[in-house]
N, C-alpha and C positions, 0 to 999 in steps of 0.2 A: 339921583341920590336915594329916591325912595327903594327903587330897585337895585339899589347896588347894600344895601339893608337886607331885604328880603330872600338876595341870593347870600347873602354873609351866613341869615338866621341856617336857610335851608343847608349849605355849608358845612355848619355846627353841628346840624342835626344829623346830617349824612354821616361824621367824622366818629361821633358820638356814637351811634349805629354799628359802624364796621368796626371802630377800636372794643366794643361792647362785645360784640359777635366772637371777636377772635380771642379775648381775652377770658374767658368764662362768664361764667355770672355771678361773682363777686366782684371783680373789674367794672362790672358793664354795673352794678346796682351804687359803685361808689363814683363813677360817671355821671349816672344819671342824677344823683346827688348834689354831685359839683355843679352839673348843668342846670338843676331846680336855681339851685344855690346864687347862680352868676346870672338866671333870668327873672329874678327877681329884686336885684343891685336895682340903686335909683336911677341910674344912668341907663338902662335898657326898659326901665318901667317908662320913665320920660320921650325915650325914641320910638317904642310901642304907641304909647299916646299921639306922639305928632304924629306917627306912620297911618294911625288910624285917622286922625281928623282931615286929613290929609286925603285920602281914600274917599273917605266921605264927600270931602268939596270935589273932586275928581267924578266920584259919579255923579252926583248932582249936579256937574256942566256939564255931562256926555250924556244925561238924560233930558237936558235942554234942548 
């Protein structure tokens, strides 16, 4: 699950990037806008959250 999160975020960011690039840079600054905009919803504040505590207990058994 974690990883199917973290290839979504990267995804976004990729899509975000090339729709940016080819559209000028007024496309690409009301992009990054939306994208600020939709990574700070409380629904991906809360998924960030688990994703990290998560992470954390993860390394913390692989460094046992």
């Amino acid at each position: 699950m974690t990883y199917l999160r973290i290839l979504f975020v990267a995804a976004i960011a990729f899509g975000a990037y090339t729709l940016g690039a080819r559209a000028g840079r007024g496309r690409y600054r009301s992009i990054k806008k939306n994208a600020k905009k939709a990574w700070n919803t409380q629904g991906v504040r809360s998924a960030r959250k688990t994703t990290k505590a998560g992470s954390r207990k993860l390394t913390r058994a692989i460094a046992k």
